[in-house]
N, C-alpha and C positions, 0 to 999 in steps of 0.2 A: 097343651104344652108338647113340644117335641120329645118324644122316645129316644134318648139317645142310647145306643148298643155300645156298649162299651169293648165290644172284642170284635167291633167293624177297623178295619183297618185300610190303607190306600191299595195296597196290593188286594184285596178282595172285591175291588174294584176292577180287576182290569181287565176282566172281559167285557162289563158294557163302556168300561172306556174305547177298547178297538173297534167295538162295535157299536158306538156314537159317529167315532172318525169315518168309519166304513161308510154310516147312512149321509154324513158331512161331504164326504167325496160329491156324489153323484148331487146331489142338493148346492154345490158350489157352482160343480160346468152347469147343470141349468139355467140357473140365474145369471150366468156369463152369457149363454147363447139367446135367450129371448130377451133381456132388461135393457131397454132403449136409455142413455144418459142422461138425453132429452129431458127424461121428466124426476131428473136429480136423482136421491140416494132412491132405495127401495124404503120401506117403512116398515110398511105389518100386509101379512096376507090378509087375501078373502076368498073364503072357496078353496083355500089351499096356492093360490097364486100372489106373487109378494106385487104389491101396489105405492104407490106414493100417497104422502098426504104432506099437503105442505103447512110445515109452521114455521120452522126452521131447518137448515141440511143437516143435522144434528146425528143422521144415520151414515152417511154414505162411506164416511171413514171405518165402520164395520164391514160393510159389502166386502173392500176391498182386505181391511185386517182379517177377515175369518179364511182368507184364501192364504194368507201369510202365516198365519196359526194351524193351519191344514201342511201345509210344509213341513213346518218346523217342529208337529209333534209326529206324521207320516214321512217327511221325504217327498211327497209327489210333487213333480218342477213342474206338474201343468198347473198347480195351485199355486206356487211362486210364480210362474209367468203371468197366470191372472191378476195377482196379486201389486206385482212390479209395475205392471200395464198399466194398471186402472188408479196405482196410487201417481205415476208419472203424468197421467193423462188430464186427471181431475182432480187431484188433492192439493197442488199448489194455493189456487185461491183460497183453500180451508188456513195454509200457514200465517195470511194475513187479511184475515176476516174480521173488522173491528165489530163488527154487531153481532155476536153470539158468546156465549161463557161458553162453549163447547170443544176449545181445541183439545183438551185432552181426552176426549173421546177418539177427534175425528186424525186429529195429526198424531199423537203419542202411538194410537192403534196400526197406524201405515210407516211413517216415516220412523218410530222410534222402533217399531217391530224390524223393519229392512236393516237399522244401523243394529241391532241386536245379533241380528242373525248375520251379518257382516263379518259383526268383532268376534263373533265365534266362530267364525271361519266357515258356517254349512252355506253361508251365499259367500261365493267367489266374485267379488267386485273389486276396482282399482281403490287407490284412497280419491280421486276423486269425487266417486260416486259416495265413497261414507263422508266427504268431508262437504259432500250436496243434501247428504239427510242429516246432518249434523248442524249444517247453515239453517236448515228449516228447524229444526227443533230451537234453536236459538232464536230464529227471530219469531217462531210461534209463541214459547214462552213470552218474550217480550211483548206482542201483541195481547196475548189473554191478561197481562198485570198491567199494562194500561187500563185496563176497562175495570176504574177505582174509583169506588167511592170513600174518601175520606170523614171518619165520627171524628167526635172531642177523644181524649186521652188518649190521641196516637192509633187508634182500631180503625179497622176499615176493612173494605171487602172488595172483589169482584164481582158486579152488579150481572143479573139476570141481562137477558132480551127483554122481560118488562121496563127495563128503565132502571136508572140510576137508585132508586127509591127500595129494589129487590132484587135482596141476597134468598137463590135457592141451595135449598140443600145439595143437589145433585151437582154441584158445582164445587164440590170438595175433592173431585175425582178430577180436574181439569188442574186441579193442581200438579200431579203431574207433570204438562207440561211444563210449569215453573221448576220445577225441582231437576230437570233436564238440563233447560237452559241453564237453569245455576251451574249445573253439574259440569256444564263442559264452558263453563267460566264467563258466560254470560251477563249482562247486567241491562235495565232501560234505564234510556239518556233519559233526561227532561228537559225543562227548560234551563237556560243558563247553563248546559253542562251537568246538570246536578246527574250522578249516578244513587237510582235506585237499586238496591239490592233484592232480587228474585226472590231470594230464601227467605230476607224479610216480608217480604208481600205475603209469601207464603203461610208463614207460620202467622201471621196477622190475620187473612180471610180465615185463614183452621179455626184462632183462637175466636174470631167476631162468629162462628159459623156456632161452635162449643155454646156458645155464650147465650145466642139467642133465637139457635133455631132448635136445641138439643135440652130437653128437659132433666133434671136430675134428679128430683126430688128436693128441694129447695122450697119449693113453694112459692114458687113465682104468680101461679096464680091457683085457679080451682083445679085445672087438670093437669099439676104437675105432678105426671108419674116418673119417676125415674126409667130413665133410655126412649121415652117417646120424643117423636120429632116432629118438628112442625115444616112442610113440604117450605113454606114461603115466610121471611122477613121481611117486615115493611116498616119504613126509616121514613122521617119528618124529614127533607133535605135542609128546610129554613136553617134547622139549629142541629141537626145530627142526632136527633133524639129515638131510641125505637120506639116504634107507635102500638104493632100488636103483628100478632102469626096472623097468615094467611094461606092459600095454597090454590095452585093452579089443576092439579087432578089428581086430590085426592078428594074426599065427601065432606070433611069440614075443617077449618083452621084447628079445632081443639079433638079432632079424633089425628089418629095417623096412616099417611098413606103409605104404603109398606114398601114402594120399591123408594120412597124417601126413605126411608128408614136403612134399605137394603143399602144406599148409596152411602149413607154416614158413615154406617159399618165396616163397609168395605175400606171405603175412601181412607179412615181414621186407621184401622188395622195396614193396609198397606203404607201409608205415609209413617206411622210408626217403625219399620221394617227400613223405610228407608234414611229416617232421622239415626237409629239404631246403628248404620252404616257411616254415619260421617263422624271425622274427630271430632272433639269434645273443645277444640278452640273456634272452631268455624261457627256453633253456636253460642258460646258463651255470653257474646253481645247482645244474645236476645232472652239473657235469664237461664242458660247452661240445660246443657244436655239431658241430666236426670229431672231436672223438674218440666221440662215440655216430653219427655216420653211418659214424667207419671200424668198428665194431662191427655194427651194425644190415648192412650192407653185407658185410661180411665172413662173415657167417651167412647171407646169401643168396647170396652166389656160392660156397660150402663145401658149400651143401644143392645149388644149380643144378647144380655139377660132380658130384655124386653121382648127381641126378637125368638130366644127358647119358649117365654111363657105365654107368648099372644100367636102364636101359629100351633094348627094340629099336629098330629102326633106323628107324620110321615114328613112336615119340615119343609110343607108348600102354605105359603099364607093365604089370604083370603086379602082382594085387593086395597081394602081401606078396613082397618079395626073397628071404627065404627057405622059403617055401611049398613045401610037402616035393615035392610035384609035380613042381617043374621042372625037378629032377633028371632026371627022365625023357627030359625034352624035347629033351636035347644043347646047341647052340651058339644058343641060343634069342633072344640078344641081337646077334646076327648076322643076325638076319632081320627082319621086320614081325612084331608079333605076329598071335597067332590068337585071335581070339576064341570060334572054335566046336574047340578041342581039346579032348583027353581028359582033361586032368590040373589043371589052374588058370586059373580065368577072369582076365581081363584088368580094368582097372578106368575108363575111358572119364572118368567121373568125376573122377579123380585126374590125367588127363592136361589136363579143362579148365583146370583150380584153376592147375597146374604151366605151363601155356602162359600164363597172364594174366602170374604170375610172374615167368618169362623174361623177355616184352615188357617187363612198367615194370621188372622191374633192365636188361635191356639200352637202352631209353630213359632212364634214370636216371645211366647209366655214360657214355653219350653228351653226355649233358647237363655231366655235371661235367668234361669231358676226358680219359675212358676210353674211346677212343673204338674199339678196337681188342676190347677185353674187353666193349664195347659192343655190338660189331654181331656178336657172337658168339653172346652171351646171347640179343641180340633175334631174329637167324637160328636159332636154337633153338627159340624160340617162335613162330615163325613157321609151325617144319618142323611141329613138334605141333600146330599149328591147322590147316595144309594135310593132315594126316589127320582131324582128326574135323570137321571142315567139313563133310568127303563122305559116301557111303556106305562100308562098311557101318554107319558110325556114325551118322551123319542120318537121322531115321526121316522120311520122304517119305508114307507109308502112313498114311490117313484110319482105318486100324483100329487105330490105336495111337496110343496119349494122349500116349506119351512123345519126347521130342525127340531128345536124347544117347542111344542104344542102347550096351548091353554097359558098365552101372555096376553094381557092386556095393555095398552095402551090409555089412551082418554075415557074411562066412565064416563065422567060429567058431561062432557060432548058428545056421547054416542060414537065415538066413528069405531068401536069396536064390533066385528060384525056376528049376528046374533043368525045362526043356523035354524033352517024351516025344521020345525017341530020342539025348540028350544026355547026357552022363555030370557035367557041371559050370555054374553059372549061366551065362546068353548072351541076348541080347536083349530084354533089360528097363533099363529107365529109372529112374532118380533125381529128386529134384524138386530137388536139392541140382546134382546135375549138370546138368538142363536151366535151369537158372538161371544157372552159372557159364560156361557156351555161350554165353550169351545175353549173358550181362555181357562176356567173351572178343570176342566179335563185334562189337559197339558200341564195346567199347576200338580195335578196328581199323577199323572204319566208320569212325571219328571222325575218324583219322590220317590215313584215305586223303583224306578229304575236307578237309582241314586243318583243322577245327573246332578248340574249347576242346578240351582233354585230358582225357580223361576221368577221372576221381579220384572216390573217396567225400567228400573235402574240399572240393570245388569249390562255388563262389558262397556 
């Protein structure tokens, strides 16, 4: 179970915050001067050098957002010029990508980051240019709520790249994108004219996602613990029926893989934050404002109390809760993890995602007069940033491209790369994780300094 310190605070934080940013600088122009386009986004290192692997482009919109996150919490224009470049260059065809649930990774992180820092005046661009990342965020939305699948009583989802059949977890966070284009008055056409409503898709994939990839204790079946998640949902198309969990890399449908987990958390905690932000007539139509934030809400503090009691005491998880490995390990949740043990790597990555989480539900709990479930959640998030702040997580080292050390990618498939003398993957970077550090650390920079709040919604 995580440690949380109770009189840890975000201002106690901010020297390995400048001093993340500082090792982020130098770790950006690298990956600017040698990363050929040629072979799409970057992925995860090996050896300390970032490489491709392809399944999907599901990264490459980080490459370029952690160069516009480098700006916007330092000022340096050579991270906005990189940043400008590469999302002008190469992120177009992410806006209208119909085969991927990923636009809110890859488009929200470039084009809604540029219109951000637009509206707040630190990039000086005409209204053309914001009303060029504004048309993309509209017709990206648009593009990610096409890709529906329709159940009986009105539910439905946003289907995976597996196929119409799989609704994943991590696809609670591309919502986003929908909630944009709603925002700046968006809608998709269909057939006949009909206009579908964004917000409604929205809050439909959340509620289908609550429903049947998020466990609560209900007893659904033998391993319904309350806040575990199930990485994959898989649906009967004949009749719209769900058929049973599954999961593409985590270790089994009925244990949980943790940056699934990390993704719900997040995902549910930020959309909260943002439902919180709009009048109380815009949703009524879909069952009124307090009863989808006690919902929305209730799915993030169900995942976050999972996530305090199933990770060690320093608030980095272990890649999958049931990972046959850990059996080994003894009272493993009793101590700090280990990144460099014999039996199951750790996942750095899924501890960024889960620490953002924390923060804006325990900022969010505070806000509405929770204030007690509040400073719990945010002390939580807080403990999980005062570890991967540091070392051994911060790579400080000019020989390594990567930021976040000890993220893992695919177990199941092996492509995580396993160091001579080591028995299991250890000190290799994500671009997915060094992005979510980086986005982690500006949510707190911002707060210490009492700035705007940092949101994907904002301005």
């Amino acid at each position: 179970m995580i440690k949380i310190d109770p009189a840890l605070t975000p201002a106690s934080l901010r020297g390995p915050i400048e001093r993340l940013f500082e090792s982020s600088e130098a770790k950006i122009a690298a990956i600017e001067r040698r990363w050929d386009p040629g072979l799409g986004g970057p992925v995860v290192t090996r050896e300390g050098r970032y490489t491709s692997r392809g399944w999907t482009e599901w990264t490459q919109g980080f490459q370029f957002g952690s160069a516009l996150l480098q700006f916007y919490a330092t000022g340096d224009r050579k991270a906005l010029a990189m940043g400008r470049r590469g999302t002008a260059l190469h992120m177009p065809r992410h806006v209208s990508h119909m085969g991927v649930h990923d636009h809110g990774f890859n488009v929200v992180s470039t084009f809604g980051t540029l219109r951000q820092l637009a509206r707040s005046g630190a990039l000086r661009v005409d209204a053309g240019e914001v009303g060029a990342y504004e048309l993309a965020l509209k017709v990206s939305g648009a593009v990610q709520a096409a890709r529906w699948t329709a159940l009986p009583e009105g539910r439905g989802y946003v289907y995976s790249f597996n196929g119409p059949h799989s609704l994943f977890a991590d696809t609670i966070r591309s919502m986003r994108s929908l909630a944009l284009s709603h925002s700046l008055g968006h809608c998709l056409m269909g057939e006949n004219d009909r206009r579908i409503s964004l917000l409604g898709r929205l809050l439909t994939h959340a509620e289908t996602t609550a429903r049947y990839n998020v466990y609560l204790g209900e007893g659904r079946d033998s391993y319904d613990r309350r806040g575990r998640v199930a990485h994959e949902s898989i649906f009967n198309l004949n009749d719209g029926s769900y058929r049973c969990p599954s999961t593409q890399q985590g270790y089994s449908p009925f244990s949980t893989w943790t940056r699934g987990l990390a993704w719900i958390l997040c995902g549910f905690a930020e959309l909260s934050e943002y439902l919180q932000s709009l009048p109380e007539p815009e949703l009524r139509e879909f069952g009124g404002k307090a009863r989808l934030l006690r919902r929305f809400v209730g799915v993030a503090r169900a995942t976050a109390d999972f996530y305090i009691s199933q990770t060690p005491t320093d608030g980095v998880p272990y890649w999958d809760t049931g990972a046959p490995g850990l059996a080994r390990m003894g009272a493993y949740l009793d101590r700090p993890a280990d990144p460099f043990n014999d039996h199951e790597p750790v996942d750095s990555s899924a501890a960024a995602i889960a620490a953002q989480g924390l923060v804006r539900l325990g900022n969010h709990l505070k806000a509405t007069g929770h204030g007690a479930a509040g400073r719990r959640y945010l002390g939580a998030g807080l403990s999980v940033a005062g570890t991967i702040l540091r070392e051994p997580y911060v790579s400080r080292s000019s020989r390594h491209e990567g930021l976040l050390l000890h993220s893992v990618y695919h177990r199941p498939n092996g492509w995580d790369f396993v160091p001579k003398g080591m028995k299991v993957p250890c000190g290799e970077a994500s671009m997915w994780g060094d992005y979510h550090v980086r986005e982690l650390a500006l949510l707190l920079k911002r707060m210490i300094e009492r700035k705007s709040y940092y949101t994907f919604f904002a301005a």
